[in-house]
ROVEX-608807 format. One record per residue (C-alpha): residue number from 1; residue in three letters; chain; x, y, z. Coordinates in nm, 2 decimals, padded with zeros to 4 digits. Each point is the difference from the previous one (the first is absolute). Layout:
<rs>
[r NUM, 'ALA', 'A', [X, Y, Z]];
...
</rs>
This chain:
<rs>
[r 1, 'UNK', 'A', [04.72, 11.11, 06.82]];
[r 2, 'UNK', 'A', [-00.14, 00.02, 00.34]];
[r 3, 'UNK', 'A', [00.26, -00.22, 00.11]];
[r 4, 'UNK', 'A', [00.27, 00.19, -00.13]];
[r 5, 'UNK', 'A', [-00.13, 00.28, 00.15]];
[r 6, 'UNK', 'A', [00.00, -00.14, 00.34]];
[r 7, 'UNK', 'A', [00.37, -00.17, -00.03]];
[r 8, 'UNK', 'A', [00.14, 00.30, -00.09]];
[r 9, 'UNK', 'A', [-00.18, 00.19, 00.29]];
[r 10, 'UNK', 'A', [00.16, -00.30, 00.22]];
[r 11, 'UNK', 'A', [00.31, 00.01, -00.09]];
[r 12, 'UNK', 'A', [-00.01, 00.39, 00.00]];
[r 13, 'UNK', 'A', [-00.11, -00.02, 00.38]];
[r 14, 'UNK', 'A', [00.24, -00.26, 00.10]];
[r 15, 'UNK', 'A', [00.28, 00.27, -00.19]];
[r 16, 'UNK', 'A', [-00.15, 00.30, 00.18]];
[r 17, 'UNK', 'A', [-00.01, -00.18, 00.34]];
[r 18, 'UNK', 'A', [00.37, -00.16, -00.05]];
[r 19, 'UNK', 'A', [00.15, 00.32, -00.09]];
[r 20, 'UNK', 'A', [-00.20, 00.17, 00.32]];
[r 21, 'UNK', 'A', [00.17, -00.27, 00.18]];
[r 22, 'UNK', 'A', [00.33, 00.05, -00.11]];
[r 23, 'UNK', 'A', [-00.05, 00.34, 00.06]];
[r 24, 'UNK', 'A', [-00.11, 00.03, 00.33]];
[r 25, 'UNK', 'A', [00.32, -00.29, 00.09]];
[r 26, 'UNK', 'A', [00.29, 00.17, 00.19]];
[r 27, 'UNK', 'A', [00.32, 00.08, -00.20]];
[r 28, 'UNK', 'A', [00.26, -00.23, 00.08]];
[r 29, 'UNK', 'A', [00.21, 00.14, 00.27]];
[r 30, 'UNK', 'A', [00.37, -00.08, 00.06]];
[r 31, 'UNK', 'A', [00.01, -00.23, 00.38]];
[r 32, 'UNK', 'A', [-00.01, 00.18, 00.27]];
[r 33, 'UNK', 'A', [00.35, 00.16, 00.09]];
[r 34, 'UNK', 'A', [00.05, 00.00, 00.41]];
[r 35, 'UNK', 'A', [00.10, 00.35, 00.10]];
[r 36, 'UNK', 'A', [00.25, 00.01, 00.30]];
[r 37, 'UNK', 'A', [-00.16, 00.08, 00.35]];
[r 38, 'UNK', 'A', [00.11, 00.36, 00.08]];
[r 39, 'UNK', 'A', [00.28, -00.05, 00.23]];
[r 40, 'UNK', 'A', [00.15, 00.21, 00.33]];
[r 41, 'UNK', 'A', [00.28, 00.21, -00.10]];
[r 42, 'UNK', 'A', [00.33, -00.16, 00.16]];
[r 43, 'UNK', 'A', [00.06, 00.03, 00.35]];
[r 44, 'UNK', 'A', [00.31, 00.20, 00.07]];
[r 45, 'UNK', 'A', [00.26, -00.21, 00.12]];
[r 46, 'UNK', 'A', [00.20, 00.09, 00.28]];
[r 47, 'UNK', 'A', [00.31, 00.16, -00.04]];
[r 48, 'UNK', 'A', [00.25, -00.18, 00.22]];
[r 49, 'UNK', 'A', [00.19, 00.19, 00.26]];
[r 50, 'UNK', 'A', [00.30, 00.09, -00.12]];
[r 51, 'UNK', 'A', [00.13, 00.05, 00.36]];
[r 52, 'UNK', 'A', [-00.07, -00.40, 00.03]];
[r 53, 'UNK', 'A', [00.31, -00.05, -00.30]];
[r 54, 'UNK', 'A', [00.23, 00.17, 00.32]];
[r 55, 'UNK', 'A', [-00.09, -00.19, 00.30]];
[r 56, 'UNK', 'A', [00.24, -00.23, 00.10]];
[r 57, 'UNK', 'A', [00.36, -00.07, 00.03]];
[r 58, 'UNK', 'A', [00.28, 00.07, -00.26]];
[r 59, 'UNK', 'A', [00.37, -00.05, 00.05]];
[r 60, 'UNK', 'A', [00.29, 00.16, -00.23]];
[r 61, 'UNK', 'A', [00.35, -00.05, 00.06]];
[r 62, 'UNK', 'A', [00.20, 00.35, -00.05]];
[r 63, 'UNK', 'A', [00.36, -00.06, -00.06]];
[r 64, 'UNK', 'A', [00.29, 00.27, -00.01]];
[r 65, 'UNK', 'A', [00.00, 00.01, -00.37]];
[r 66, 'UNK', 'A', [-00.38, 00.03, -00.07]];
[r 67, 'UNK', 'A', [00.05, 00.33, 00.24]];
[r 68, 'UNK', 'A', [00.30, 00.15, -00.22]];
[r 69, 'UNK', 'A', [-00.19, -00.10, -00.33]];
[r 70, 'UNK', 'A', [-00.33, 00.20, 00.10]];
[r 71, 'UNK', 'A', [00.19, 00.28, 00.16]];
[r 72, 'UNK', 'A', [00.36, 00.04, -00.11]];
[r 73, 'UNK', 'A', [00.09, 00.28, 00.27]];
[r 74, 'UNK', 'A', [-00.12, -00.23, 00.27]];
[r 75, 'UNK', 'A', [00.20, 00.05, 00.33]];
[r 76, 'UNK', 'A', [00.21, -00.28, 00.07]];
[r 77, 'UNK', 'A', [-00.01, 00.00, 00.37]];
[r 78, 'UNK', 'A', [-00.39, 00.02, -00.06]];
[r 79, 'UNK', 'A', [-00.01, -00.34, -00.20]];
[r 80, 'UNK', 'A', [-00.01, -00.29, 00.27]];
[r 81, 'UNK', 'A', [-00.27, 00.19, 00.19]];
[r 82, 'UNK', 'A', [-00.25, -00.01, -00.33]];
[r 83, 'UNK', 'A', [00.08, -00.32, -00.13]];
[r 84, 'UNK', 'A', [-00.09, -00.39, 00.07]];
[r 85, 'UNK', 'A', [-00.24, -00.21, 00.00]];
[r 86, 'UNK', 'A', [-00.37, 00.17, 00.09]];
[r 87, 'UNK', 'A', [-00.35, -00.13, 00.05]];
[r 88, 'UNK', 'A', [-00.27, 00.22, -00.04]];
[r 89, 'UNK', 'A', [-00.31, -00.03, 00.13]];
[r 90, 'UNK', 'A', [-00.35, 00.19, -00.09]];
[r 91, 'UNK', 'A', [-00.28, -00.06, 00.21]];
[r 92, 'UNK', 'A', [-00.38, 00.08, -00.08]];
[r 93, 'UNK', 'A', [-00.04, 00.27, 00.22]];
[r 94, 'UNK', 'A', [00.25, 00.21, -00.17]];
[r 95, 'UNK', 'A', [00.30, -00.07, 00.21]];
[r 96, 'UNK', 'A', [00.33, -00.14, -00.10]];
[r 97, 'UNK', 'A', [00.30, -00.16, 00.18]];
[r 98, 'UNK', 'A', [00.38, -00.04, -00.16]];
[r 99, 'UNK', 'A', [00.20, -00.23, 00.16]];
[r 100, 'UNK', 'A', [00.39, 00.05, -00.14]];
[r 101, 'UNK', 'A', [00.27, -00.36, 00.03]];
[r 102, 'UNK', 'A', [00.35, 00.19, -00.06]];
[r 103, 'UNK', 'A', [00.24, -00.15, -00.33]];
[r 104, 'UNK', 'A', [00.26, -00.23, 00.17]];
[r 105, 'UNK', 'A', [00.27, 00.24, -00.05]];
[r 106, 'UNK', 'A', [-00.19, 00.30, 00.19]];
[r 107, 'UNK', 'A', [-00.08, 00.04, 00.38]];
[r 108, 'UNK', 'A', [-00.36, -00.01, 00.12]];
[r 109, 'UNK', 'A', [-00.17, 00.32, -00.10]];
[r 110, 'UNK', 'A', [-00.08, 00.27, 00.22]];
[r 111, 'UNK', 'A', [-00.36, -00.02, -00.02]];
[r 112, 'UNK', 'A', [-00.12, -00.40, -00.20]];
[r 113, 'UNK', 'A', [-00.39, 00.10, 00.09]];
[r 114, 'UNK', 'A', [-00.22, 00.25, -00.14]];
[r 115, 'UNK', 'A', [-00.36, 00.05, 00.06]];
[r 116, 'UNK', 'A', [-00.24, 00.24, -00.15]];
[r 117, 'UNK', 'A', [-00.31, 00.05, -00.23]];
[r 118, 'UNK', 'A', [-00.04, -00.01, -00.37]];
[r 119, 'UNK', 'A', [-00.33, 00.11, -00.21]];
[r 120, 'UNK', 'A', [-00.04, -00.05, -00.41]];
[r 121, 'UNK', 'A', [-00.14, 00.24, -00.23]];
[r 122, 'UNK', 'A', [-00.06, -00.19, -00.31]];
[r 123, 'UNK', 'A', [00.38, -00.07, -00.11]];
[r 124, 'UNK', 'A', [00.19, 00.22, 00.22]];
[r 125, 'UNK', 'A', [00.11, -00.14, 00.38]];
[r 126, 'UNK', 'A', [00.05, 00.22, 00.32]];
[r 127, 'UNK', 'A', [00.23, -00.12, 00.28]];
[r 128, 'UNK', 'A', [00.00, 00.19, 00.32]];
[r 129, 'UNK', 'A', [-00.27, 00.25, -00.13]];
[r 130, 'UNK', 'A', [00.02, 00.35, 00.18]];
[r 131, 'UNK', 'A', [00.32, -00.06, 00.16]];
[r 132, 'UNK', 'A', [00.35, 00.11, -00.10]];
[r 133, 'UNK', 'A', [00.09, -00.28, -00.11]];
[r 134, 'UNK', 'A', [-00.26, -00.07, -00.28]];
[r 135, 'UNK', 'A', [00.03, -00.15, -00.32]];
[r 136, 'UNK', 'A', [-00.20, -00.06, -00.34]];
[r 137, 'UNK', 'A', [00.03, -00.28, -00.23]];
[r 138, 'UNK', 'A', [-00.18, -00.11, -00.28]];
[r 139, 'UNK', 'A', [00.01, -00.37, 00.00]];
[r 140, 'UNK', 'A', [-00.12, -00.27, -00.18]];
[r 141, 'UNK', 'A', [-00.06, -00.41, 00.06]];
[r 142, 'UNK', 'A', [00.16, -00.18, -00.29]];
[r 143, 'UNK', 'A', [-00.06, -00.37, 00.11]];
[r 144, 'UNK', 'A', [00.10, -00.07, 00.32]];
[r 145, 'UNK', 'A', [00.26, 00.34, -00.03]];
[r 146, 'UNK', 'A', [-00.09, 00.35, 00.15]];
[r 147, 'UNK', 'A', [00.19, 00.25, -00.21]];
[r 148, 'UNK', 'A', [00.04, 00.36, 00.17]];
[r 149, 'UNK', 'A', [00.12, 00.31, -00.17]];
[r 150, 'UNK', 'A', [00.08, 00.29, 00.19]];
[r 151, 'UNK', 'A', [-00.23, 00.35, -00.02]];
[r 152, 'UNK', 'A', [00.09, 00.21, 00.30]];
[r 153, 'UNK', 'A', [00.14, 00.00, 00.36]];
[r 154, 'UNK', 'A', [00.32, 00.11, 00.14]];
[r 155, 'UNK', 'A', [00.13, -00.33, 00.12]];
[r 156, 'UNK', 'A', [00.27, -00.08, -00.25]];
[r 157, 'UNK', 'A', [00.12, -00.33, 00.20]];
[r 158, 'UNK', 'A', [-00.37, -00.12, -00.01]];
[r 159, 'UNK', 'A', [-00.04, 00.06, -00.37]];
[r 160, 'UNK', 'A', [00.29, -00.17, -00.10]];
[r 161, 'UNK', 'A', [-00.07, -00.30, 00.22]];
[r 162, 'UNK', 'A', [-00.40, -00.01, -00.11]];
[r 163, 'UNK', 'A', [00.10, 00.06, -00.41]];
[r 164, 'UNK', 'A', [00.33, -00.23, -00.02]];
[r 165, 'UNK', 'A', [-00.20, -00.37, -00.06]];
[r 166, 'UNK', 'A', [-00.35, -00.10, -00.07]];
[r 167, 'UNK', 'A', [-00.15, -00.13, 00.32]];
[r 168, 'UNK', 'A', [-00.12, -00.31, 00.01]];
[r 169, 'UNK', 'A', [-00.34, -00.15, 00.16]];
[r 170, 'UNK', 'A', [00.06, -00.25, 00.27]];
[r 171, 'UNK', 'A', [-00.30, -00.07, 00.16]];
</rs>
């Protein structure tokens, strides 16, 4: 009986110290999942220079007809002077030069070159700014076309001529 005693203490112990074991043993985890590094917000990106979209040249040609369909009550004997073939050109420091090639049919005009300054404000253009002869625009760059839509000034020639024809980039 001794015998039995001692087996079943021996198999008690090695029960009591497995079960310790098992109990003392980690739970099972899941692997390891890697957590993203904390990252910089985005850098703002520059917002391109609108102004940059204007500079260079742009030519139209103007005839007779795209006068009369922008303003009806056009004068006649104004129509040679504001039409042809012009060349527009904006330069980075906010001054422009147009350069005017009369239709065939129409003398040279009294004055084919202009020169003054231009400035943006977000979609609206200024020619001549401070001066009598100042006009507002709102334009827009479709492509390689500048589209301009008359706002204000008092220069009915010029707004017919600058609203009769997309302009379109050349250089």
């Amino acid at each position: 009986m001794q015998i039995n005693y001692l087996s079943r203490s021996l198999v008690a112990s090695i029960l009591s110290f497995l079960l310790l074991l098992v109990s003392c043993t980690p739970a099972p985890t899941s692997p390891p999942v890697a957590t993203p590094a904390p990252t910089d917000p985005p850098a703002p990106t520059a917002m391109p220079d609108p102004k940059k979209a204007l500079v260079g040249t742009w030519t139209a040609t103007v005839t007779k007809e795209d006068i009369l369909r922008v303003m009806p009550d056009f004068h006649q004997e104004a129509l040679c002077d504001n039409t042809g073939t012009f060349v527009w050109q904006f330069n980075t420091d906010g001054t422009f030069t147009v350069d005017q090639t009369a239709l065939p049919e129409c003398p040279t005009p009294a004055n084919p070159h202009i020169e003054d300054t231009w400035s943006i404000d977000g979609n609206l253009i200024t020619l001549a700014k401070d001066t009598p002869f100042q006009e507002v625009y709102e334009w827009a760059v479709e492509g390689d076309s500048l589209v301009l839509k008359h706002v204000s000034g008092e220069c009915i020639p010029c707004e017919a001529t600058n609203t009769a024809n997309p302009w379109t980039q050349v250089e």
